[in-house]
C-alpha positions as CSV (number, residue, x, y, z in Angstrom):
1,X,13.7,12.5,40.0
2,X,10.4,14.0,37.8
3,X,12.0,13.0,35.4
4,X,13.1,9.3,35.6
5,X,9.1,9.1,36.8
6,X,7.8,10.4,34.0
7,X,10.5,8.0,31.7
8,X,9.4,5.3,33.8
9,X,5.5,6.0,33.7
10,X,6.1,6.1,29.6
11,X,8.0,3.2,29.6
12,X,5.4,1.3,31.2
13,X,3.1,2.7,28.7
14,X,4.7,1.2,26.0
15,X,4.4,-2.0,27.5
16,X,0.9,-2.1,28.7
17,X,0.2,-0.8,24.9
18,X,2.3,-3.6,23.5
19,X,1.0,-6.6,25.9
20,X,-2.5,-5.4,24.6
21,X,-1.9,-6.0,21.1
22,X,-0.3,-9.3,21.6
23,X,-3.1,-10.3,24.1
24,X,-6.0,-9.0,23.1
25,X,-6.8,-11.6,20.0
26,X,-6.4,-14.9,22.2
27,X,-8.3,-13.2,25.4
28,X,-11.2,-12.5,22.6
29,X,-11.3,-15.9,21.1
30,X,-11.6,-17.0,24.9
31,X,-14.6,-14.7,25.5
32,X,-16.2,-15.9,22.2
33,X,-15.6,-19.9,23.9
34,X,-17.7,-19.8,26.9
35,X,-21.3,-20.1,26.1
36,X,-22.9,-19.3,29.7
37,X,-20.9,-15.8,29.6
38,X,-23.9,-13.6,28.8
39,X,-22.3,-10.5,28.9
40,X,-19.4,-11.4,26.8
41,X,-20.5,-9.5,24.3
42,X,-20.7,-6.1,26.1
43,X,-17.2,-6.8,27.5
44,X,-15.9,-7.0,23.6
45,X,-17.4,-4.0,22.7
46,X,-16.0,-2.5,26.1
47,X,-12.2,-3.4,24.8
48,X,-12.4,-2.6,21.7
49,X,-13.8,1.1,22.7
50,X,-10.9,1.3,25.2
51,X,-8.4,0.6,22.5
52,X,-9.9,2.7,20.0
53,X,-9.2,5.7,22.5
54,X,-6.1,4.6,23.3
55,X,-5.0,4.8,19.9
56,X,-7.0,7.7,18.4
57,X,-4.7,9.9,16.0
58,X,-1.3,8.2,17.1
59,X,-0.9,7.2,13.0
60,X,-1.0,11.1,12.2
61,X,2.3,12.4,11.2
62,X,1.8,15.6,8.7
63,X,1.9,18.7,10.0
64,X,-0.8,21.0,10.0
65,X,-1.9,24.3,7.4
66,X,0.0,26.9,9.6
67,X,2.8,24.8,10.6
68,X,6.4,25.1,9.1
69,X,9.7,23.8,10.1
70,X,11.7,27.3,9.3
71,X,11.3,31.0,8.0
72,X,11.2,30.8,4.6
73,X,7.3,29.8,4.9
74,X,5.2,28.7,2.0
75,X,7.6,28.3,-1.0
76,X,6.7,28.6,-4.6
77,X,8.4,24.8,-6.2
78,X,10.4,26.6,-8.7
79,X,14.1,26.7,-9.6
80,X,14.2,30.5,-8.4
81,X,14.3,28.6,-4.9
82,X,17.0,26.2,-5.5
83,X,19.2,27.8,-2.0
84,X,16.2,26.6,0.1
85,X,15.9,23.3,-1.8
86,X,19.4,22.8,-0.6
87,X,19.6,24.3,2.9
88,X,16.2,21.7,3.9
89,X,17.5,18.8,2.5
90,X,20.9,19.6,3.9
91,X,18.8,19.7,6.8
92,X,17.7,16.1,6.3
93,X,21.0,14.8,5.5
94,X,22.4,15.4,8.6
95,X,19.5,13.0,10.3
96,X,19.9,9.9,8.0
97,X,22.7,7.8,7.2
98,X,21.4,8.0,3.6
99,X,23.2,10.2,1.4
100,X,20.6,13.0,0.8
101,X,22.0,15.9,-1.5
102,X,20.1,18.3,-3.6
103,X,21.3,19.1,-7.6
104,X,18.8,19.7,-10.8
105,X,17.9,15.9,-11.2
106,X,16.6,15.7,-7.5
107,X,14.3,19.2,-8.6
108,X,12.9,17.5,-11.5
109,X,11.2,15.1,-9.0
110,X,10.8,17.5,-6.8
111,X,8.9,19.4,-9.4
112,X,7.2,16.2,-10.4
113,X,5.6,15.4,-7.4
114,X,5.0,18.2,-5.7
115,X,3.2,19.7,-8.9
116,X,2.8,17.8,-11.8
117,X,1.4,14.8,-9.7
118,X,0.4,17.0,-6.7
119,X,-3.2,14.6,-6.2
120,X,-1.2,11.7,-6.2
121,X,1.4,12.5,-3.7
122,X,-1.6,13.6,-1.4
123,X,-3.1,10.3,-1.9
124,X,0.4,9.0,-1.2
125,X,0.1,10.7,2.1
126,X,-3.2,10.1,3.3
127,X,-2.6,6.2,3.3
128,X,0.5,6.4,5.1
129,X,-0.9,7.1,7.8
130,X,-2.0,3.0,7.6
131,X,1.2,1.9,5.6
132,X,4.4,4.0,7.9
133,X,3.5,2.5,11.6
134,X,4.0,-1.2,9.5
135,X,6.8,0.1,7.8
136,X,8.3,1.7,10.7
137,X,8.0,-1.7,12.9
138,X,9.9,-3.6,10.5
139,X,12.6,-0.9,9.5
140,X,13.3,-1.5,13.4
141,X,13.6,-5.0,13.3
142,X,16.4,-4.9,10.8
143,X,17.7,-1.8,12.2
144,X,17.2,0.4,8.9
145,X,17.3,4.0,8.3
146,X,13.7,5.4,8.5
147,X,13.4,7.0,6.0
148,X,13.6,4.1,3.7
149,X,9.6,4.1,3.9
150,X,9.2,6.6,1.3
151,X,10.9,4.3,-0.8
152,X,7.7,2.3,-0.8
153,X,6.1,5.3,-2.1
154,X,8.6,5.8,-5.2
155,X,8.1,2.2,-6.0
156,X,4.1,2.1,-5.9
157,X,2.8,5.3,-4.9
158,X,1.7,2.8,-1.5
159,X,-0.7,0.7,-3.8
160,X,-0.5,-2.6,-2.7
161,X,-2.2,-3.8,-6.7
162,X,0.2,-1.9,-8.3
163,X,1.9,-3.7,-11.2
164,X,4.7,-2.2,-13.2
165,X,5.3,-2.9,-16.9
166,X,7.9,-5.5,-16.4
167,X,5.7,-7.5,-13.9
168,X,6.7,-6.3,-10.3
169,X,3.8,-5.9,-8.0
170,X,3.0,-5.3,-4.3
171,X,4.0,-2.0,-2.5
172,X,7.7,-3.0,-2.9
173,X,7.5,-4.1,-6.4
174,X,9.0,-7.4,-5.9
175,X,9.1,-9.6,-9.4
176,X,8.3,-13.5,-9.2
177,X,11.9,-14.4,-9.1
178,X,12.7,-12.2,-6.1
179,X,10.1,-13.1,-4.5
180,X,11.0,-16.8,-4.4
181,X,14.3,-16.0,-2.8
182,X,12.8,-14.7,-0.1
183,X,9.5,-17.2,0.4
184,X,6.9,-14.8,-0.6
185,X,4.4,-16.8,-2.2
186,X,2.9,-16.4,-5.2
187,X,-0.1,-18.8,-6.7
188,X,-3.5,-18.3,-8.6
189,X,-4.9,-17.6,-4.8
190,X,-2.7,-16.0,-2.8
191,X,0.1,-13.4,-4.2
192,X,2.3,-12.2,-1.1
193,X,3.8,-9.7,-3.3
194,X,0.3,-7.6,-2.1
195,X,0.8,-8.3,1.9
196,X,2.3,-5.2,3.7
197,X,3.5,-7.5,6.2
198,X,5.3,-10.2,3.9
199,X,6.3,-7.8,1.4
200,X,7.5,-4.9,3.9
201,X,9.7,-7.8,5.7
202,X,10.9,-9.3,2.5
203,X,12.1,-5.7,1.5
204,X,13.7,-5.1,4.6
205,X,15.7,-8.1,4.3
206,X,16.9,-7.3,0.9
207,X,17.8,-3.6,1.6
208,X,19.8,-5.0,4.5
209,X,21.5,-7.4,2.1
210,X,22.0,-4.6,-0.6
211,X,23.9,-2.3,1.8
212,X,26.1,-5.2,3.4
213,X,27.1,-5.9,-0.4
214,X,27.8,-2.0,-1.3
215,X,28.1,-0.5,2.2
216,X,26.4,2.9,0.4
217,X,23.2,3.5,0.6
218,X,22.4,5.2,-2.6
219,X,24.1,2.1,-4.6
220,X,21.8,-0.1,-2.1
221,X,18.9,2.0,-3.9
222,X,20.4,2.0,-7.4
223,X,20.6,-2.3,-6.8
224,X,17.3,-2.3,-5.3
225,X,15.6,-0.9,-8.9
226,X,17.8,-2.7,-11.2
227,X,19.5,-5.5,-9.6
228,X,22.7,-5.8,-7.6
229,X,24.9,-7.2,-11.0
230,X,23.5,-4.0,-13.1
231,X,25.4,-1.8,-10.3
232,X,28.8,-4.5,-9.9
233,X,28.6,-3.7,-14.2
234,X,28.5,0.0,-13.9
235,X,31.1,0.3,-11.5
236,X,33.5,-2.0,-14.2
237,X,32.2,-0.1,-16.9
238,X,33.4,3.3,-14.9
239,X,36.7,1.9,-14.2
240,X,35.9,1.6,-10.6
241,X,34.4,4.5,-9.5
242,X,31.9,4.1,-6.6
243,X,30.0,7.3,-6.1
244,X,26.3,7.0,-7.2
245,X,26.4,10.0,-9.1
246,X,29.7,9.1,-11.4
247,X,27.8,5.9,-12.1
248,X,24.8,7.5,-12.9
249,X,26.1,7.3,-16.9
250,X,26.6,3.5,-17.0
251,X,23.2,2.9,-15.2
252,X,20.0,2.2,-16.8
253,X,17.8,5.0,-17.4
254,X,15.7,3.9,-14.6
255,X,18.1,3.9,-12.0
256,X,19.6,7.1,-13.0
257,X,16.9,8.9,-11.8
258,X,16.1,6.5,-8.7
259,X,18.1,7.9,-6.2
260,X,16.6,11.2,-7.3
261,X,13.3,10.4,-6.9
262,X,13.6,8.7,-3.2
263,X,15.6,12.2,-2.4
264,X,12.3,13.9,-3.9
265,X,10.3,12.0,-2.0
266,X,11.8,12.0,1.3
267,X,12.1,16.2,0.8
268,X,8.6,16.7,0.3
269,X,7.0,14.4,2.6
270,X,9.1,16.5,5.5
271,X,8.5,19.8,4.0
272,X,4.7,19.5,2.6
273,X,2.9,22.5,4.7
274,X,5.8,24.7,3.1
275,X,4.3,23.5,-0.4
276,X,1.1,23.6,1.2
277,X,0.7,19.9,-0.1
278,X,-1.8,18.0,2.6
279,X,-3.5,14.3,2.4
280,X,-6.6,13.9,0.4
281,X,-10.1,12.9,2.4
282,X,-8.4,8.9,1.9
283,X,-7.0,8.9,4.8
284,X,-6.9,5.5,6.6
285,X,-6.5,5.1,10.2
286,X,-3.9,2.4,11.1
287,X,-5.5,2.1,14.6
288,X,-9.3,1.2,12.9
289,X,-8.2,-1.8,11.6
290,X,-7.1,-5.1,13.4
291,X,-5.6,-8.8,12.2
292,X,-6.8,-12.0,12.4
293,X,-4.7,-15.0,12.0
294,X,-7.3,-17.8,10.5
295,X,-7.1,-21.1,8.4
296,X,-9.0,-21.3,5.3
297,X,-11.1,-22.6,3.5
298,X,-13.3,-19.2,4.0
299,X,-14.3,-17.4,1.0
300,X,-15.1,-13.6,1.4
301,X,-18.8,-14.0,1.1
302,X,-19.3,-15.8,3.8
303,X,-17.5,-13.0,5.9
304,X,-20.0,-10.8,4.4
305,X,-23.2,-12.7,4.9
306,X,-23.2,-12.9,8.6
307,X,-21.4,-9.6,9.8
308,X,-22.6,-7.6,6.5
309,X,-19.3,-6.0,5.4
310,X,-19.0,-6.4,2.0
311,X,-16.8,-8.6,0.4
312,X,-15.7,-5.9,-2.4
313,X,-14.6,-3.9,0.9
314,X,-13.3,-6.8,2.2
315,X,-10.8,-7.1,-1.1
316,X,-9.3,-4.2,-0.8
317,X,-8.0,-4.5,3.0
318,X,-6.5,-7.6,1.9
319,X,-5.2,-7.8,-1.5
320,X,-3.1,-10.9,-1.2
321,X,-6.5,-13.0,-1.6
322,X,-6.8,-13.0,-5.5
323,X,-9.4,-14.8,-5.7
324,X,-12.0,-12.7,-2.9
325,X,-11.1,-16.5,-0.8
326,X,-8.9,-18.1,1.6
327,X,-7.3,-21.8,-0.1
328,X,-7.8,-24.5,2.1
329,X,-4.0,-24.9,2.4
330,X,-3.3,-26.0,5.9
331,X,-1.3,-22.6,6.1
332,X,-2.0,-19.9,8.5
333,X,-2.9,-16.5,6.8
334,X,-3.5,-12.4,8.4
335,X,-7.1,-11.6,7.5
336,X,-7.3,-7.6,8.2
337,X,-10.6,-6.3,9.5
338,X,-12.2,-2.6,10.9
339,X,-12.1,-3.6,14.4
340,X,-16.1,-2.9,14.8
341,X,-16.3,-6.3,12.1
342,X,-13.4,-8.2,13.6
343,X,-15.7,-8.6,17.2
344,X,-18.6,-9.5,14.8
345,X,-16.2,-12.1,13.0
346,X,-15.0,-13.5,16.4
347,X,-18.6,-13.8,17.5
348,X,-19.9,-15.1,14.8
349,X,-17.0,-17.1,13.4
350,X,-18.8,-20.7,13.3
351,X,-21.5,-19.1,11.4
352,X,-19.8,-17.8,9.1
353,X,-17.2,-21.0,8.5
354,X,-20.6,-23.0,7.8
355,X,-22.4,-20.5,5.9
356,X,-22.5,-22.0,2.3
357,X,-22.4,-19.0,0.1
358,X,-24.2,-19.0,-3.5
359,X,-21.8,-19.3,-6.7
360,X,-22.4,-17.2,-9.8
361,X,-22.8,-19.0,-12.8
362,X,-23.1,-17.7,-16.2
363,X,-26.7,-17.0,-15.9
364,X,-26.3,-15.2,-13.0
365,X,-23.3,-13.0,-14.2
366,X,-25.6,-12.1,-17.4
367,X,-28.9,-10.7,-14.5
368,X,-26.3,-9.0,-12.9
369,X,-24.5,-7.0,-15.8
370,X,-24.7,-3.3,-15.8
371,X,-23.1,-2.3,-12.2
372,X,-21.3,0.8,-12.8
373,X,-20.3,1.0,-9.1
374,X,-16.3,2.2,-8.9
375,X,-16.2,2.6,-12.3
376,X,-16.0,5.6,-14.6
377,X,-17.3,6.3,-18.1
378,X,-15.5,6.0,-21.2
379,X,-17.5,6.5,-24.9
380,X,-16.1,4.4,-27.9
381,X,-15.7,4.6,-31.2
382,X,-16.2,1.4,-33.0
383,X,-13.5,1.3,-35.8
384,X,-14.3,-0.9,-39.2
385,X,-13.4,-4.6,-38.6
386,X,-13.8,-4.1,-34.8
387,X,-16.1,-7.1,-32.3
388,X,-17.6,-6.8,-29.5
389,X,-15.3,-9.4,-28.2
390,X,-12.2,-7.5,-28.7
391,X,-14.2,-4.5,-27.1
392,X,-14.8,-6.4,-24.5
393,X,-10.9,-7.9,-24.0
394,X,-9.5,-4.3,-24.3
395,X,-11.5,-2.6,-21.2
396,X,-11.6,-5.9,-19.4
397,X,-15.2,-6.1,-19.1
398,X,-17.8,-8.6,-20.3
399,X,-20.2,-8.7,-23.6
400,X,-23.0,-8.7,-21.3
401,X,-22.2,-5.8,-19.4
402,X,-22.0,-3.9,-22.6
403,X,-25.7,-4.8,-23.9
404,X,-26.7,-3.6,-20.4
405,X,-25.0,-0.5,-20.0
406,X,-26.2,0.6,-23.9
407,X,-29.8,-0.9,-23.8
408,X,-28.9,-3.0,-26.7
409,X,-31.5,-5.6,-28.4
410,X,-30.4,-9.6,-28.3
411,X,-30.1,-9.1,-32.4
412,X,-28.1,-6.3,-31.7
413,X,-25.1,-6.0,-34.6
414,X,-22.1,-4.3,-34.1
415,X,-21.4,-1.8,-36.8
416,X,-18.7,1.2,-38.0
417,X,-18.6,4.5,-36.0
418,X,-21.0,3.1,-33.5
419,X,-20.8,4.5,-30.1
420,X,-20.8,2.6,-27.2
421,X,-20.6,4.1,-23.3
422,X,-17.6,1.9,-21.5
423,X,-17.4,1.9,-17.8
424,X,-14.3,0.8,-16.3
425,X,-12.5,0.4,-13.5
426,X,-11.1,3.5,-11.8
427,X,-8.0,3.0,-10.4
């Protein structure tokens, strides 16, 4: 009888958790409507503390320094080590209907990320904690293995900008064609490619589809990287073979080592403490941050002006705004705030929709040149025939931030084995 109470009292938990999310923006807007409430205000502030608690630390999923899942302990990533390679992610297997097996192709990754690009993967894991609980809502809705969000993190090591070098971008690497098939849009202001929700519902859709058409998840991988006609060809090619690993030799060099890298992947972020591999101080709280769903025109400055978060910081918690704006479109958009700023953008939103915010022109770009700010420093070597033009093309910056940044004079001339301090973007 304890024990269908204590189901019940969680249940109901869930629920009252749930009917807050979906509640909570409309009651807000309400609050934000009735001018001769004086202490509306302090009852915002009141909620959003409440929730804060109510949330605090449920995005955390790594285990801790001292904690590992068997006896073996901390283990050295080495090929000495293969039998416990094997006996975790045998381990694994047996909880995902994904085919997870260990062999010398899945070590290599293994070996790549857990040592060779050791920063990365804890960077990798210290945003999850944001990107997973959106991954894990969706993998639900199409009723998807898990585990298919570290996918995500073989495809763009969870950078929503990241573009590959044929032209796929977002955190599922979707290229324009794909993209279209499945209504992501894709303009010079908005590129949906970059929106966790869109894409991470888009990629759900198409994994579904992918294993509906092979009915194996690791040729549902394999199609996902290089297209569901490149796997149809290798299975011709092999005379009709169907395992992933017999059609790894007909498959592009690519997706031969896909599958191995999503095994890789999925190993190490369930066995990181034994590898004593642990997120980097980026860690993002999934629970800080709240949606908005508004109209444009709104341009990020304006945002800025009246509740003083800047629009650069704005930019990066929403990516699918190219151009730091919201088009005036007549389309409804997810604008993604701290939740300390989204009560200050509820509070103050006609302020801010009739705040007319100054436009840089040339002039202004020139008095501003210089800024270093997110940007690291890079010394070059001006080779015979070179401009400052092409200078300024090849690290994307301008002309006039490379007077400011070297002091030069108006009549400065460019000349051979001239050094000149670059900063660019860090990535």
């Amino acid at each position: 009888m304890k024990i269908q109470v204590l189901i019940f009292g969680i249940f109901i938990g869930l629920l009252s958790i749930s009917f807050i999310e979906k509640e909570q923006e409309d009651f807000l807007l309400s609050l934000t409507k009735t001018d001769n409430n004086k202490n509306f205000v302090t009852a915002l502030e009141k909620i959003n503390f409440d929730i804060s608690n109510l949330y605090q630390n449920k995005s955390i999923w790594w285990r801790d320094t001292i904690s590992v899942s068997d006896n073996s302990g901390f283990t050295e990533i080495s090929e000495n080590n293969d039998i416990i390679f094997k006996k975790r992610i045998k381990k694994l297997d047996r909880k995902t209907p994904i085919k997870l097996e260990y062999n010398e192709f899945v070590f290599n990754y293994i070996e790549a990320y857990g040592v060779l690009n050791k920063e990365k993967l804890e960077n990798i894991m210290a945003v999850s904690s944001y990107y997973f609980p959106i991954f894990e809502e969706y993998l639900a809705k199409y009723n998807l293995p898990i585990e298919l969000k570290y996918l995500a993190a073989v495809e763009s090591a969870l950078d929503p900008n990241a573009i590959s070098v044929s032209g796929a971008v977002g955190l599922w690497q979707f290229m324009k064609h794909t993209s279209d098939i499945f209504g992501i849009e894709v303009s010079s202001y908005i590129d949906e490619r970059r929106d966790v929700y869109k894409s991470t519902d888009a990629a759900c859709a198409y994994l579904e589809y992918l294993y509906r058409t092979f009915n194996d998840w690791q040729l549902a991988l394999a199609a996902y990287n290089g297209g569901p006609g490149m796997v149809v060809k290798a299975i011709a090619r092999s005379g009709g073979k169907t395992d992933y690993w017999e059609l790894r030799p007909y498959m592009t060099d690519q997706m031969q080592n896909y599958v191995s890298a999503f095994i890789a992947m999925t190993y190490l972020m369930n066995y990181h403490a034994e590898h004593n591999i642990f997120p980097n101080e980026n860690y993002i709280d999934f629970y800080a941050y709240d949606t908005l769903h508004i109209t444009g025109p709104l341009d990020f400055k304006q945002i800025e002006y009246v509740t003083g978060l800047s629009a650069d910081s704005i930019r990066l918690m929403n990516p699918v705004f190219i151009k730091n704006k919201i088009p005036d479109n007549n389309k409804i958009y997810t604008l993604v705030l701290p939740r300390d700023y989204m009560l200050k953008f509820l509070i103050n939103q006609n302020k801010i929709y009739f705040y007319k915010p100054h436009i840089d022109n040339y002039f202004d770009l020139k008095e501003k040149a210089g800024d270093t700010l997110g940007r690291g420093i890079y010394y070059h070597k001006v080779i015979r025939g070179e401009t400052l033009h092409q200078i300024a093309i090849r690290y994307n910056v301008t002309i006039n931030n490379i007077f400011a940044w070297n002091k030069l004079p108006d009549n400065y001339i460019l000349r051979f084995d001239d050094i000149l301090k670059i900063w660019i973007e860090e990535k």
